[in-house]
ZADO-1210 file (C-alpha; in nm, 4 decimals, padded with zeros to 6 digits):
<atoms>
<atom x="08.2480" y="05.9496" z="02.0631" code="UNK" pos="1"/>
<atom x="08.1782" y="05.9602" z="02.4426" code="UNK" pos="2"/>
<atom x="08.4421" y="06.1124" z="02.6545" code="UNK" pos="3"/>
<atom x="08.4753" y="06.1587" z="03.0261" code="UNK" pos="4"/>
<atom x="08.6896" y="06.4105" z="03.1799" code="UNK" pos="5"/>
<atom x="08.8176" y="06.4051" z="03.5161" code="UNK" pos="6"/>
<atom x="08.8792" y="06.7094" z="03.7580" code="UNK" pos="7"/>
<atom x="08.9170" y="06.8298" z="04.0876" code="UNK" pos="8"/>
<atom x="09.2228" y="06.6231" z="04.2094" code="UNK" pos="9"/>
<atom x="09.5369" y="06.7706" z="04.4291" code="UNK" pos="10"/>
<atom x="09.7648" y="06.7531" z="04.6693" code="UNK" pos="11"/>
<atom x="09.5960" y="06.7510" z="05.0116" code="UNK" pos="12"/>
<atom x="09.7041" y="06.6560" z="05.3857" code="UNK" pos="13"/>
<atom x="09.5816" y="06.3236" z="05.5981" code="UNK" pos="14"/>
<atom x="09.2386" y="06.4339" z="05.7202" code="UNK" pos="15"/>
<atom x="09.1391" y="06.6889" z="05.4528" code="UNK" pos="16"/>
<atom x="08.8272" y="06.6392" z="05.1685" code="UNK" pos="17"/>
<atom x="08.8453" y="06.6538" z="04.7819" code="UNK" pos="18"/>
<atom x="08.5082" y="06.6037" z="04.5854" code="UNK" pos="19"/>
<atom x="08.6202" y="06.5234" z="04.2157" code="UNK" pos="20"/>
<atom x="08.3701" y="06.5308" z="03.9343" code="UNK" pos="21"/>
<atom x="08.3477" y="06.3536" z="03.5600" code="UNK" pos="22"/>
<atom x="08.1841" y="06.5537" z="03.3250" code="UNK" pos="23"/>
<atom x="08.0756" y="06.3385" z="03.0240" code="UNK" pos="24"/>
<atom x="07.9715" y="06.4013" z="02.6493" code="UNK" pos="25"/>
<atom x="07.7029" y="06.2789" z="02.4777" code="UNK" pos="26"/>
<atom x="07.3525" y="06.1771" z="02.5632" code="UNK" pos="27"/>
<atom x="07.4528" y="05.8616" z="02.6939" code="UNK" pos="28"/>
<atom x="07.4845" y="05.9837" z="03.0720" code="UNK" pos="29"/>
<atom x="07.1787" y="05.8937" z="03.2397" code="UNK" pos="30"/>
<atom x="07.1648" y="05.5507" z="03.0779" code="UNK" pos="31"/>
<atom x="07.4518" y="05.4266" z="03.2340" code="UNK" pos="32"/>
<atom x="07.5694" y="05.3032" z="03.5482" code="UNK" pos="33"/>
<atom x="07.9040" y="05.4878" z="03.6754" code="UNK" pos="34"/>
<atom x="08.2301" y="05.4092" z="03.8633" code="UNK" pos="35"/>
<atom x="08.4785" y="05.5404" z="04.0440" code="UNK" pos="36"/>
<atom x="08.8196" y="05.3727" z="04.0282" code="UNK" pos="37"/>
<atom x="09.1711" y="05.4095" z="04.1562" code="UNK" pos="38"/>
<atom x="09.5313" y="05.3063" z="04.0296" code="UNK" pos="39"/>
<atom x="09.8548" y="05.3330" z="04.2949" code="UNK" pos="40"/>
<atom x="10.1855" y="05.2866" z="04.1464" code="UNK" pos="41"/>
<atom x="10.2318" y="04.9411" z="04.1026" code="UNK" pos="42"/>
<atom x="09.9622" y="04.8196" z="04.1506" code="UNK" pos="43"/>
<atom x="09.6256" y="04.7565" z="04.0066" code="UNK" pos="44"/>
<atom x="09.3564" y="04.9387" z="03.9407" code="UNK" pos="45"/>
<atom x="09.0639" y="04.8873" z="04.1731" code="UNK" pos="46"/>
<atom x="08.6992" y="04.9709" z="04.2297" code="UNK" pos="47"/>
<atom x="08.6009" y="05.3070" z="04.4560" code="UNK" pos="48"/>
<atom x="08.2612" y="05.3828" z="04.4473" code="UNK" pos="49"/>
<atom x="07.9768" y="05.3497" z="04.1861" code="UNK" pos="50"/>
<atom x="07.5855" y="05.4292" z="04.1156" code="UNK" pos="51"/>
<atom x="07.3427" y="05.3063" z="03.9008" code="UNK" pos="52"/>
<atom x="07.1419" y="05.5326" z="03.6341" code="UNK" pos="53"/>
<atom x="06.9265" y="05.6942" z="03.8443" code="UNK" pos="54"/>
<atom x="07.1292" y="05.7316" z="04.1248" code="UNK" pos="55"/>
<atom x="06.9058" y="05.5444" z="04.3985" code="UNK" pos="56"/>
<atom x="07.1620" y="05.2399" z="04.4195" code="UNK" pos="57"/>
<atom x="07.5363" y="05.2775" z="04.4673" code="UNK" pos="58"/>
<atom x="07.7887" y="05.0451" z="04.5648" code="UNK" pos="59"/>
<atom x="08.1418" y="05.1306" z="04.7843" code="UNK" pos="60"/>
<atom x="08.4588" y="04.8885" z="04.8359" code="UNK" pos="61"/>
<atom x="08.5063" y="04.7813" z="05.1906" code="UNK" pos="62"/>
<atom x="08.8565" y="05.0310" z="05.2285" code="UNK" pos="63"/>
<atom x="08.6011" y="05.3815" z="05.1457" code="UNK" pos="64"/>
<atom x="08.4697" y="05.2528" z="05.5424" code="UNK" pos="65"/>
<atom x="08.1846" y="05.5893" z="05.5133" code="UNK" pos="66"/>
<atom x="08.4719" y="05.8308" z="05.4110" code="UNK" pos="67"/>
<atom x="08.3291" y="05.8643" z="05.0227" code="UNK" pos="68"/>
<atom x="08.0297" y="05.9385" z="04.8694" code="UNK" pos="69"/>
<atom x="07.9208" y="05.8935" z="04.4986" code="UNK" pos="70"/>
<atom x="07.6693" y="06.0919" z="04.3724" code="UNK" pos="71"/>
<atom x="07.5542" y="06.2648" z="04.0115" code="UNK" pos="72"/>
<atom x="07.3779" y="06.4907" z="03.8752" code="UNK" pos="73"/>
<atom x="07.2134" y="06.3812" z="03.5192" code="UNK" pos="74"/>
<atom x="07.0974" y="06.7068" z="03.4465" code="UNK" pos="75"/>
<atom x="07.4615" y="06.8483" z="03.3865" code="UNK" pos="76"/>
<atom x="07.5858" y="06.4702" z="03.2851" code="UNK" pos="77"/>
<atom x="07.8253" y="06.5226" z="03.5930" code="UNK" pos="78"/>
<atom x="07.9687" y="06.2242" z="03.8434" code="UNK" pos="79"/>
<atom x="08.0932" y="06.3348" z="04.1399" code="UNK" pos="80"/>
<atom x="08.2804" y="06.1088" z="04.4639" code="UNK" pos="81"/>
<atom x="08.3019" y="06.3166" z="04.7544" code="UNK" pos="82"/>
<atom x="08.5954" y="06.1966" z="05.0047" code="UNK" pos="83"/>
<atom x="08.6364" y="06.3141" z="05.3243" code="UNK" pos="84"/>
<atom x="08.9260" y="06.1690" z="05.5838" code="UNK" pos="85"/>
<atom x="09.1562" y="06.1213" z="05.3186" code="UNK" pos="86"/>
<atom x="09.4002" y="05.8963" z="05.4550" code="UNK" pos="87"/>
<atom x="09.8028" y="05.8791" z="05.2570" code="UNK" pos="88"/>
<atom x="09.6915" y="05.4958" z="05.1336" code="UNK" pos="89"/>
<atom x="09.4513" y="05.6526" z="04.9159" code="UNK" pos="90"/>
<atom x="09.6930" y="05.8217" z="04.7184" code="UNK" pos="91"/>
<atom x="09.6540" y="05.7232" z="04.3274" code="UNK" pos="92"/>
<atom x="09.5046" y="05.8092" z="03.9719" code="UNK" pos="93"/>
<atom x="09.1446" y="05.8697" z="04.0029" code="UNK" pos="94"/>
<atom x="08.9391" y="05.7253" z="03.7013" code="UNK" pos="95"/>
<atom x="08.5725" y="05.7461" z="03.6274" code="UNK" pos="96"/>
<atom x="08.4564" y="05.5049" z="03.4270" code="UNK" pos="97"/>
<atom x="08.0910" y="05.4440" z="03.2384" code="UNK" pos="98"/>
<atom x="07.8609" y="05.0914" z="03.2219" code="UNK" pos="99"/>
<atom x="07.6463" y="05.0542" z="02.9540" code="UNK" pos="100"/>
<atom x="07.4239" y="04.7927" z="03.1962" code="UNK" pos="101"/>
<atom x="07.2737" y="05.1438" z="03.3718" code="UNK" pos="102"/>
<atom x="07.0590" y="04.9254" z="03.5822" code="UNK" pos="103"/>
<atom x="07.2954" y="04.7501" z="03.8457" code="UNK" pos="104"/>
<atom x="07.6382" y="04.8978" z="03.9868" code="UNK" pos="105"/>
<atom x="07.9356" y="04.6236" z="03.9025" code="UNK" pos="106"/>
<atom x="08.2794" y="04.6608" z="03.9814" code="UNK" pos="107"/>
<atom x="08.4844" y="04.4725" z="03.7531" code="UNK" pos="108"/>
<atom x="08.7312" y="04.7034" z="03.5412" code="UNK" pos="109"/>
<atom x="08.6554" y="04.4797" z="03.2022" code="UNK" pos="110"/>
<atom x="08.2066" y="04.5858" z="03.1952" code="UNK" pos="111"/>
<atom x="08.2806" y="04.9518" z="03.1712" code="UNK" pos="112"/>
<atom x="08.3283" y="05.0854" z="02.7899" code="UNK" pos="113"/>
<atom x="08.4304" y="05.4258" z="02.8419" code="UNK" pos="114"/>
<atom x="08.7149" y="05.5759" z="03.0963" code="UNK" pos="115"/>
<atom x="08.8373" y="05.9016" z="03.1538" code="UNK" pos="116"/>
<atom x="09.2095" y="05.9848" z="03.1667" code="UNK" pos="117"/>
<atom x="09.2242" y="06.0088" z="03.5266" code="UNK" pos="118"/>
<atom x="09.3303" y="06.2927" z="03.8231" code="UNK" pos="119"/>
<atom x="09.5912" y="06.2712" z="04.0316" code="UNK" pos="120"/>
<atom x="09.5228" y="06.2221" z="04.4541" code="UNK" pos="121"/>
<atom x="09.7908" y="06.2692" z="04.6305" code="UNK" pos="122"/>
<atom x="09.7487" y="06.2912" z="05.0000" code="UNK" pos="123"/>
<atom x="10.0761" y="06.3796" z="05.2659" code="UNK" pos="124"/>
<atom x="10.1116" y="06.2476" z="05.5877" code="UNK" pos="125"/>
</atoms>
């Protein structure tokens, strides 16, 4: 059973940095290709961030604009996203989320197997 398990989420002001991390089980880790997504209330849940197995490709949606930074470490089957600037719009649930296809980052929601249950982001104004 792989699991992912989300941390490091609060409630922060406009302009400060969070780095949350996804610890994972298993020995699946460094075979797979990981995401970082994000659900607001009502609405959808949308890409963030995401790497490829060995960490030398990653991928960011046009709103992160150099404010976030994916990284991992597959030594301690850890994902991080490091986000600076945080801005009140980028308030929401904080998912990771693991792709079996480890060689190429994709953002669609429906080609990653495993999820985590989320953290909450909540940033004030």
């Amino acid at each position: 059973q792989v699991q992912l398990v989300e941390s490091g989420g609060g409630l922060v002001q406009a302009g400060a940095s969070l780095r949350l991390s996804c610890v994972a089980s298993g020995r699946f880790f460094s075979n797979y290709a990981m995401s970082w997504f994000r659900q607001a209330p009502g609405k959808e849940r949308e890409f963030v961030a995401g790497i490829n197995w060995s960490g030398d490709s990653t991928s960011n949606a046009n709103f992160v604009q150099g404010r976030f930074t994916i990284s991992r470490d597959n030594a301690k089957n850890t994902l991080y996203l490091q986000m600076n600037s945080l801005k009140p719009e980028d308030t929401a649930v904080y998912y990771c989320a693991a792709d079996r296809n480890g060689i190429n980052v994709r953002a669609t929601r429906e080609v990653h197997s495993y999820w985590g249950q989320g953290t909450q982001v909540t940033v004030s104004s």
